[in-house]
N, C-alpha and C positions, 0 to 999 in steps of 0.2 A: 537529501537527508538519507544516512544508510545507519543501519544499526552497525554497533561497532564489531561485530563480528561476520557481517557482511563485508563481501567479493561484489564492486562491479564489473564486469566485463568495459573491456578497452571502448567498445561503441554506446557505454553509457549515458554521455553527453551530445555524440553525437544523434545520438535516436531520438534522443529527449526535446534539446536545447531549441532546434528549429520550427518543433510547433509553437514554444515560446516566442520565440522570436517574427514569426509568423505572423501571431496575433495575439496585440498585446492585451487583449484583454484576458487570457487563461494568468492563471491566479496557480494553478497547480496542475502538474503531467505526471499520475500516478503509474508506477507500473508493476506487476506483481509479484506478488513473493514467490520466491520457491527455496527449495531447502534442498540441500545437499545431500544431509544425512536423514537418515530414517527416523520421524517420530516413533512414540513408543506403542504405538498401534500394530505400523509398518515393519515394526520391528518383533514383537512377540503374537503376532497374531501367522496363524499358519499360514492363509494366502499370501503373508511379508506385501511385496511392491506390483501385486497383481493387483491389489485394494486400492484404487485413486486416492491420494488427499482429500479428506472434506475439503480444503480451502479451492481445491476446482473449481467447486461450484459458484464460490463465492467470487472469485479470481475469473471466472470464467462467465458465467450467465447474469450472474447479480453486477457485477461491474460492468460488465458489456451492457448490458440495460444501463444503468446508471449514469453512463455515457452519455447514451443516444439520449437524454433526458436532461442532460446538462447537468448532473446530479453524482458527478463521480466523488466516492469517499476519499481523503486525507485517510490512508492508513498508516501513518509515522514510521514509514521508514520506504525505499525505494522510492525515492518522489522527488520531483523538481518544484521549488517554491519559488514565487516573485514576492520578492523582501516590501515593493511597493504594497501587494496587499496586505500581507503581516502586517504592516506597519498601521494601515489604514482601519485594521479591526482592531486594532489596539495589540495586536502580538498573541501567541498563542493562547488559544483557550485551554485556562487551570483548574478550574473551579469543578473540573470532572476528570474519573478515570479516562474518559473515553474522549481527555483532547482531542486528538487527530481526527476525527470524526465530527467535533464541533466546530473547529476552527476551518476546516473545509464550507459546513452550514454556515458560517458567519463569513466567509467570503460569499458565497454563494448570493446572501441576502441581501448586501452591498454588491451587487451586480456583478462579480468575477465570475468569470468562465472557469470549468476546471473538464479534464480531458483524463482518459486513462488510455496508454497505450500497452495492450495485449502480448510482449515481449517480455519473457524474462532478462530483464539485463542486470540481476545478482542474484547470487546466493549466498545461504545462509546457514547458520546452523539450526537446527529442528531440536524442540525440546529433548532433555534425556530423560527423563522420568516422569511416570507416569500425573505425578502431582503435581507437577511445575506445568506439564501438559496442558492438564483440568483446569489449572489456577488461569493459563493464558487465554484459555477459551471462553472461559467463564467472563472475562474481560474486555475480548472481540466481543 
C-alpha cells in the first residue's frame, strides 16, 4: 500500500517481499514513512532541518519496540499486506478513523505475525500547512 503521492524506491519489493515469503505467517511488513519535503515546522521554525521529525520517534523507538513484541502497527501506507489475512478478518477495519492501526490489531488477535523493517523505501510528500499538519496528527 503507498499513498498516492508516494515514490517507492526500485528495492521496494525486493526488501519487503522475502520476509513474506519467508514466513508465511507475517500478515503485514511495515516500513516507514519519510517525507521528502519539509513539514510546516521544518519549514518556518528557524532551526528548519536541524529539528528531527517527531515521527523519529515514533518510526524509530516506538516501532522498533513494537517489533520485538510482535506488535508492529498497520500505518496505511508504506506496507506490504497478505490479502490471506485481510480476507480472514473480514477486510479492512471501517468503523474507525484509525483503520490502519486496528486492522493490524485484528490480525494480530487471529494469530498473524506482523514485522516492521527500519528502511525508508518511499517518500512522500509532508503536509503544507499548518492546519492540515494538526488535522493529520490529531489523527495518528
Amino acid at each position: 500500500t503507498l499513498d498516492s503521492d508516494h515514490i517507492p524506491t526500485r528495492a521496494f519489493l525486493q526488501l519487503t517481499m522475502g520476509w513474506m515469503i519467508g514466513d508465511p505467517k507475517i500478515a503485514l511488513m511495515q516500513t516507514p514513512h519519510h517525507f521528502y519535503s519539509p513539514d510546516p515546522f521544518q519549514r518556518n521554525l528557524a532551526t528548519g532541518f536541524r529539528t528531527p521529525p517527531e515521527s523519529n520517534l515514533f518510526y524509530g523507538v516506538v516501532q522498533d519496540g513494537n517489533d520485538f513484541w510482535d506488535a508492529t502497527f498497520f500505518c496505511g501506507s508504506r506496507a506490504i499486506l497478505r490479502r490471506e489475512a485481510i480476507e480472514g478478518i473480514g477486510g479492512f477495519a471501517t468503523q474507525t478513523v484509525t483503520e490502519d492501526a486496528h486492522t493490524a490489531l485484528r490480525m494480530q488477535r487471529q494469530g498473524w505475525s506482523t514485522a516492521y523493517l527500519r528502511i525508508p523505501l518511499a517518500g512522500g510528500l509532508a503536509t503544507e500547512r499548518l492546519i492540515t499538519h494538526m488535522g493529520q496528527r490529531v489523527r495518528w
